[in-house]
N, C-alpha and C positions, 0 to 999 in steps of 0.2 A: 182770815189773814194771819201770819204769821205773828207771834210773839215774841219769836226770837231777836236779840240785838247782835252789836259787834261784839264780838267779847271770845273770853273762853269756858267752855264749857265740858264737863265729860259726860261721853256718849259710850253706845255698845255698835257692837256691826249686828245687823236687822239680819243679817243669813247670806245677803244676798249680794252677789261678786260677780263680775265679768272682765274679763282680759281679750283686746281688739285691739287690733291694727286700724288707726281714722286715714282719712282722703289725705293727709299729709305723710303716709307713711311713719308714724311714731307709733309705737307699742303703749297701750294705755290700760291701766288697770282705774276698771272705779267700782267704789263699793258703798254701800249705803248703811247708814247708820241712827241708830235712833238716838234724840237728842233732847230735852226736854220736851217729850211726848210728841216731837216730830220726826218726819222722816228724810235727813237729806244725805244728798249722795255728794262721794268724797273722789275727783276723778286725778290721777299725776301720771304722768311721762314715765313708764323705765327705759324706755328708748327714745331715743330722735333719732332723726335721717338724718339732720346736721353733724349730729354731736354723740354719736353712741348712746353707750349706757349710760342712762340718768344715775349718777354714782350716789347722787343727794339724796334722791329718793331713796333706793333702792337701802342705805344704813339707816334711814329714817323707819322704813318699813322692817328690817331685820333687828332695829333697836325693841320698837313700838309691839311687833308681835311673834318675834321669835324666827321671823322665814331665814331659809339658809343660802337668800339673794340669788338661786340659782334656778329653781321650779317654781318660772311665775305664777301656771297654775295651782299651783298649791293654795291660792288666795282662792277660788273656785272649789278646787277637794274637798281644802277644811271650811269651809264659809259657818254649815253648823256648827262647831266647833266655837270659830271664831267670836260666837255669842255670849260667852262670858267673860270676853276680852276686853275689859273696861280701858278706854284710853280719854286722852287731851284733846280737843278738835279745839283749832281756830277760828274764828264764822267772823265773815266781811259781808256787807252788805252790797248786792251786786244788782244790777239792774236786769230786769225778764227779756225774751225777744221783743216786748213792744217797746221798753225803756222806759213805761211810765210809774214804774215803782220798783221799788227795790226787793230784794228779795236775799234769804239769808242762805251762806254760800259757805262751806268748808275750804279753807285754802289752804290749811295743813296740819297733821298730827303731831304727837306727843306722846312719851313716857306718860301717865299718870305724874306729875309734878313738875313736867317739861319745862314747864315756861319759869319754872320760878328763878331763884336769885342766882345774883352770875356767878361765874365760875373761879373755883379758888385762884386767887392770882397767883403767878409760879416766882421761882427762887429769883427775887432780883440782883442780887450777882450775877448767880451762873448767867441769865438771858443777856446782859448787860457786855459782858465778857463775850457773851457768843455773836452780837449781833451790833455792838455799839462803831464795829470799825466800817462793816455794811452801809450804814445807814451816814457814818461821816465822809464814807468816799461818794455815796449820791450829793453827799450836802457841801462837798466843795474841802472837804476839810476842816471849817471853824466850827464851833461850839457854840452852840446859840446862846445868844446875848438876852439877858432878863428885859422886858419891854420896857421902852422908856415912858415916864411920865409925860404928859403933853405939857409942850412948850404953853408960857404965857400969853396970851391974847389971839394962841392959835383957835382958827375961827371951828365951828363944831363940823361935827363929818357930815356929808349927805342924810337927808334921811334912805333908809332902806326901802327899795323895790316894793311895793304891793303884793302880800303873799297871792298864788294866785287861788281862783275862785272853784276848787275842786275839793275832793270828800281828802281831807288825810286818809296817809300811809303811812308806810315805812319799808327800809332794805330788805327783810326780808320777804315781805309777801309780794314785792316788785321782782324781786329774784324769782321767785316759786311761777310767780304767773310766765315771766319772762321763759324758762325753760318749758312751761305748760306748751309755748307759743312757738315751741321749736326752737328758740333761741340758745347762743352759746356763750361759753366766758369768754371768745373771740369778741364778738359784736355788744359785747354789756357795756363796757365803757362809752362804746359811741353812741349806742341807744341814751346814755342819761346824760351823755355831752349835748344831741339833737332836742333832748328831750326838756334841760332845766340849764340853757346855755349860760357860761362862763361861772358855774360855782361847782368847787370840786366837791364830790357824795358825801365827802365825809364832813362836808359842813350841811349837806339839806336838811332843811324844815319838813316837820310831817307833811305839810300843804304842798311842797316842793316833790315828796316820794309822791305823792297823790298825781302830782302833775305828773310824774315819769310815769305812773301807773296808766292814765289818762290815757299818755301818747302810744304807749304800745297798745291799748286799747285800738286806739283807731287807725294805728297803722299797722301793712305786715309785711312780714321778712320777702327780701332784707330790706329793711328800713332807711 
């Protein structure tokens, strides 16, 4: 049985690549990688039938290992090569065809350091100058008002919704699988509208991405 948990880890590529067209018509490259002394294979999209070029992937992959995003086989060429290729893998726990145990599952790469701390925040002027009349013509014009304190003997708010009973996630590994599945930034919004009704994404709980994860799971396109 596996050792591996969720997490991240660095791994190498085991040699071994292949690039296939599947039964949906998408272009797929998957490559296998060694990972604390296991072997799991790492499969993404450069193409959809939906949606073209997987553009995500495709800088992910020309960040991670240098390809020139245009000779998919070149992951096939150099595969030896590619074995000193130290990288980031993300590993989610995914369930087998029988679904009675989990099993550990790459769902996407990295820089060596990839994940770590966010990104320098930019010139707050300039952005503020460039984008603050945008964002007041969506909003009506006014300026938002700092929150009021709650009135006196105002009664407490609902309690909150029951998170629901699925593995956490989050946006991005619900994106990554989402394009895996053929999906496009046309149909994303409605998938996590369908999927975690009446709260906008950028308020979800990891339990909440888990639920959107869930639904594309068991449904497919289009949804």
């Amino acid at each position: 049985m596996s050792q591996l948990t969720a997490g991240t880890y660095m791994a190498t590529p085991t040699g071994e690549a292949s690039v296939y067209e599947n039964e949906k018509g998408n272009l797929i490259l998957c490559m296998e990688f060694h990972c604390e002394g296991e072997a799991l294979r790492y499969y993404t999209a450069l193409y959809t039938a939906n949606d073209g070029v997987n553009t995500r992937a495709v800088e992910t992959l020309k960040a991670v290992f240098g390809w020139d995003g245009i000779d998919f086989f070149w992951f096939v060429d150099h595969a030896a090569e590619l074995q000193a290729r130290e990288v980031e893998v993300v590993i989610e726990m995914r369930p087998g065809r029988e679904g009675d145990r989990l099993f550990p599952s790459i769902r996407y790469l990295n820089e060596p350091g990839g994940s770590g701390g966010l990104p320098e925040a930019g010139d707050r002027n300039a952005l503020l100058a460039k984008y603050s009349a945008k964002f007041r013509a969506v909003a009506g014009g006014t300026p938002s008002a700092p929150p009021k304190p709650p009135a006196a003997n105002t009664p407490p708010p609902p309690p909150a919704p029951p998170e629901p009973d699925v593995e956490p996630s989050d946006q991005m590994t619900v994106w990554q699988r989402h394009c895996e599945l053929g999906g496009t930034e046309k149909d994303w919004f409605g998938v996590l509208t369908k999927a975690v009704p009446g709260v906008d994404q950028g308020d979800f709980t990891p339990a909440q991405w888990g639920q959107a994860l869930a639904y594309i799971e068991e449904n497919t396109l289009p949804y």
